[in-house]
N, C-alpha and C positions, 0 to 999 in steps of 0.2 A: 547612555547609549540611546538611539532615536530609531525608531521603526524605518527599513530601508523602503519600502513601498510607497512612504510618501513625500512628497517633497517639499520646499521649503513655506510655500502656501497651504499645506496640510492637503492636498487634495492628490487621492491616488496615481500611481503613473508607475511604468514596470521600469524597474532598475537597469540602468546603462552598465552594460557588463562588458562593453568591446575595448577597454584598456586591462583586462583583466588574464592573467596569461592562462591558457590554454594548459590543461593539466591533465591525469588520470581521477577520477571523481567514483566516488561509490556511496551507497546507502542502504543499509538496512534496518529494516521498520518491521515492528510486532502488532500481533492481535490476538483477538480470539472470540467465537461465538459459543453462548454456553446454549444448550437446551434441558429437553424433560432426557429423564434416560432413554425412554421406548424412541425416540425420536436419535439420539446418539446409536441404539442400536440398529434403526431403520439404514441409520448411512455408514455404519461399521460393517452389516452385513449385504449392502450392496441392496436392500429391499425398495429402493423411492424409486417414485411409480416415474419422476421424470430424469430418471440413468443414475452415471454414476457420479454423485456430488463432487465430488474431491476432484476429480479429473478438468469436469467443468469449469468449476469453482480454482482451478490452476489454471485455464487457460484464460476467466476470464479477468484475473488479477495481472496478468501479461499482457491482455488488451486494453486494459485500466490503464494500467501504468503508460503505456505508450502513446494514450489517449490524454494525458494530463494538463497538455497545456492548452484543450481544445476545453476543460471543463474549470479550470480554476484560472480566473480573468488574468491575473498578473506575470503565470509561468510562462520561462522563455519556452519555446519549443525545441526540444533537444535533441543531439544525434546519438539516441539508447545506443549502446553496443551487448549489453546484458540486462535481462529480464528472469530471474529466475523465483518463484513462488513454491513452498512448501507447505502441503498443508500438514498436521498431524494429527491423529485421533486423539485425547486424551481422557479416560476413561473417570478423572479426578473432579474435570469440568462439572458434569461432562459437554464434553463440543469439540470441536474443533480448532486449535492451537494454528495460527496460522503465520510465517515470516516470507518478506517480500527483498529483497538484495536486488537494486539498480546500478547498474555501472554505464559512465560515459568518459569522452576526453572532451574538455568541453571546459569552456569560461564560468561558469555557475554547476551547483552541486545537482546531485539528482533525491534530496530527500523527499520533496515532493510527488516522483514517482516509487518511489518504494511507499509510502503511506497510503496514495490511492491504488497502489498493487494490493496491498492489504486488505482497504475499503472496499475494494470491490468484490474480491475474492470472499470475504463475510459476510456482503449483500448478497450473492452467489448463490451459497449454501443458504441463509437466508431462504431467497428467493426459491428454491427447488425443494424446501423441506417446510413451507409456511403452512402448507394444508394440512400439514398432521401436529404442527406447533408454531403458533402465531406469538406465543410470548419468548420465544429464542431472544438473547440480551447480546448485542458487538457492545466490546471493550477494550480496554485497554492498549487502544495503538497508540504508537508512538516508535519515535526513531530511537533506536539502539545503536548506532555506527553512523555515522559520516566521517568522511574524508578525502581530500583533496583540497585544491585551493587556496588562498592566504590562509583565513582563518586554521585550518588546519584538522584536527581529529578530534572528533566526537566520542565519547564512549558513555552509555547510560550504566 
């Protein structure tokens, strides 16, 4: 199997998708940000000083994602029809549990926008909760579901 990104001289170049048929495409991709607990309670109980994380930290995983082919060189730029991000509190973290579900009809998949729905949406919360805890830890993303396409279905 050979990396599709590059071509036969080894040098990058974005993948010709236009003999590729036109399909229903979806993707969903996991993460999570862990913190201290006082900082898990700060945004469980609604107290950071800049709103409400989760809300934010949703919408800015929906602007991530639709932003994706402007920040990773190779993606094609896609026609989203579904952007949908969850975040969840979990008290086991603790942090917040976050899943990012992309769907398009479209020649190539959308895992790519569901990973940076996710990446973003943890830089987010990140970003709005760093004053009270700068060693908050993002992990574990990664795609859980694809589908659509030749290749066909993904399940982690």
């Amino acid at each position: 199997m050979s990396l599709t990104h590059f071509d036969q001289k080894g040098d990058a170049h974005m993948v010709d998708v236009s003999d590729k048929d036109v399909t229903a495409r979806i993707a969903v991709a996991e993460g999570h940000i862990k913190m201290a607990k006082t900082t898990y309670e700060t945004i469980a109980e609604g107290r950071a000083k800049k709103g409400d994380v989760l809300s934010v930290a949703r919408l800015a995983g929906i602007m991530g994602a639709k932003k994706t082919a402007e920040l990773i060189p190779l993606c094609h730029p896609l026609p989203i029809t579904k952007v949908a991000v969850e975040l969840t509190l979990d008290p086991d973290l603790p942090g917040v549990r976050v899943e990012g579900t992309v769907k398009t009809t479209g020649q190539t998949g959308v895992e790519m926008e569901a990973l940076t729905a996710v990446s973003t949406a943890c830089l987010t919360v990140y970003d709005m909760a760093k004053a009270v805890d700068k060693a908050m830890e993002i992990g574990g993303i990664r795609v859980m579901l694809k589908d659509g396409g030749k290749s066909g279905r993904y399940e982690a």
